[in-house]
C-alpha positions as CSV (number, residue, x, y, z in Angstrom):
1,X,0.0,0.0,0.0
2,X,1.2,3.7,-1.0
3,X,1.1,6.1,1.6
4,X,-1.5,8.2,0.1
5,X,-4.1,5.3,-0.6
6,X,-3.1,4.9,3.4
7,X,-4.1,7.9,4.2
8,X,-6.8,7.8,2.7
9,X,-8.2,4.7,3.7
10,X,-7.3,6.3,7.4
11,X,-9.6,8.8,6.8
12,X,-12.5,6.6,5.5
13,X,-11.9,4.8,8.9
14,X,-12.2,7.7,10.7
15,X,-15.5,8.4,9.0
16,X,-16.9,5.1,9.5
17,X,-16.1,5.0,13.0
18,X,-18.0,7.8,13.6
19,X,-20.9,7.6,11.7
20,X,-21.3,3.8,11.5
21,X,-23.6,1.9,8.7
22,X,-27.0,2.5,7.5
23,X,-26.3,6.4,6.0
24,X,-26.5,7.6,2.4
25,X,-23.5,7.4,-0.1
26,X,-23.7,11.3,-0.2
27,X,-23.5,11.5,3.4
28,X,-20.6,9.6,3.9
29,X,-19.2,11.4,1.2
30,X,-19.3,14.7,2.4
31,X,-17.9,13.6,5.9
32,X,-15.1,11.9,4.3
33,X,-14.3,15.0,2.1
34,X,-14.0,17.0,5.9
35,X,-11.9,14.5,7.3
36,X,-9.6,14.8,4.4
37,X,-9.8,18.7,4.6
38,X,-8.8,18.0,8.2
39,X,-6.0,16.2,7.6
40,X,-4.8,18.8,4.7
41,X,-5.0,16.2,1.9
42,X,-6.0,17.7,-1.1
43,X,-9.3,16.4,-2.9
44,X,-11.9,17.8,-5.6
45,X,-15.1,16.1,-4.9
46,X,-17.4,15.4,-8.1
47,X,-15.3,15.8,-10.4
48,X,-16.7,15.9,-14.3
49,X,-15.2,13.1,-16.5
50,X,-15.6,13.0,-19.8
51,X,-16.0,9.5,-22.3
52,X,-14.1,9.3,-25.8
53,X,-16.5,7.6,-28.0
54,X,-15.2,7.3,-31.8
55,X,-14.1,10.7,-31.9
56,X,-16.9,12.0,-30.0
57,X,-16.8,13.6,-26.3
58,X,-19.5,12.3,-24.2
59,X,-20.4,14.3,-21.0
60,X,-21.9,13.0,-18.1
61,X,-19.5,11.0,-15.8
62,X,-18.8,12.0,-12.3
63,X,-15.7,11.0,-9.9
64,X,-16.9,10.9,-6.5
65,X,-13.8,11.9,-5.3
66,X,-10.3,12.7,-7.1
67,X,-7.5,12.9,-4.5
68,X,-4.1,14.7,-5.1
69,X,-5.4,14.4,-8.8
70,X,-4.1,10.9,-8.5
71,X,-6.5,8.5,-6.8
72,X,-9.6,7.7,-7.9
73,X,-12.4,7.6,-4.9
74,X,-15.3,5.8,-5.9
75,X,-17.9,5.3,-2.7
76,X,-20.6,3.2,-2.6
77,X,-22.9,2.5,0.9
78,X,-24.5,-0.8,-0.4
79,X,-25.0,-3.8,1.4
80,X,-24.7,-6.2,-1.9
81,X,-21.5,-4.2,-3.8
82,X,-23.3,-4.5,-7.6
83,X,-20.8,-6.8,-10.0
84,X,-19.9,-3.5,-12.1
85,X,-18.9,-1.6,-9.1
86,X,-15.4,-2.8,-9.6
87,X,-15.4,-2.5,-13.2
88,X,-16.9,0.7,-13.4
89,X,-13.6,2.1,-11.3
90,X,-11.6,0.4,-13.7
91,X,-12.7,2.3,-16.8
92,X,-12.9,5.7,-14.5
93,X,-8.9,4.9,-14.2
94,X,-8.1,3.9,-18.5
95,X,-10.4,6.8,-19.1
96,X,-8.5,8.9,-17.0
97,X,-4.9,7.8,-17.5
98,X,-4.5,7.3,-14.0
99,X,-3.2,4.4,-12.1
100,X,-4.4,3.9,-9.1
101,X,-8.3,3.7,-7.1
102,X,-9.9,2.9,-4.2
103,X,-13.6,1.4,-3.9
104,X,-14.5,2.5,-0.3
105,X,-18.2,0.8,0.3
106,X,-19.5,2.0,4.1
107,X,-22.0,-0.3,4.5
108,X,-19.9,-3.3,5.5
109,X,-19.5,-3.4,9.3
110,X,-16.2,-3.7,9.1
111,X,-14.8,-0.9,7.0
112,X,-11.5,-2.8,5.7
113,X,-13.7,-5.7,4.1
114,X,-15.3,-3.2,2.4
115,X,-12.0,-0.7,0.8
116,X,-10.5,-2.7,-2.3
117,X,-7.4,-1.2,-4.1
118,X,-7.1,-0.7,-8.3
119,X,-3.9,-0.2,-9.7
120,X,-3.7,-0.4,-13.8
């Protein structure tokens, strides 16, 4: 593990500790982005992404979180983690050129069966 996808993953600890399970995705996300702010690691929260499609720019996409502009965040607060969960972090990351993301999903009861790291 890097040290920034540590600290991260600290912080999502944090955030689960206090608030527990059973909250919205948006909830949990907007605690998460203070405990980052707390802990002065820089993030940009919803971040636009576009699609390449046969020459054409598609809109629409949305990063739940982009930290350090580096590691992908994607947050989920599911009990059952859907199958594309995973895969959908995986084309945020080749559509992005970036390397590495994190899948944080609150809902587990214990946070650290519920982080799983991406690296391309």
């Amino acid at each position: 593990m890097d040290d920034l996808t540590g600290q991260i993953i600290g912080a999502a600890i944090e955030v689960h500790r206090e608030l527990g399970v059973g909250l919205l995705e948006s909830v949990y996300e907007a605690a998460l982005c203070h405990e980052l702010g707390l802990r002065n690691i820089a993030y940009q929260r919803q971040v636009a992404m576009d699609v390449s499609y046969k020459g054409v720019v598609i809109q629409g996409q949305r990063l739940d979180l982009l930290v350090h502009g580096e590691v992908i965040v994607e947050l989920k607060a599911q009990l059952k983690l859907p199958e594309f969960a995973q895969a959908q972090l995986i084309s945020y990351l080749k559509s992005t050129g970036l390397k590495r993301g994190l899948l944080i999903n609150f809902a587990e009861p214990k946070l650290v069966n519920g982080v799983k790291r991406v690296s391309l």
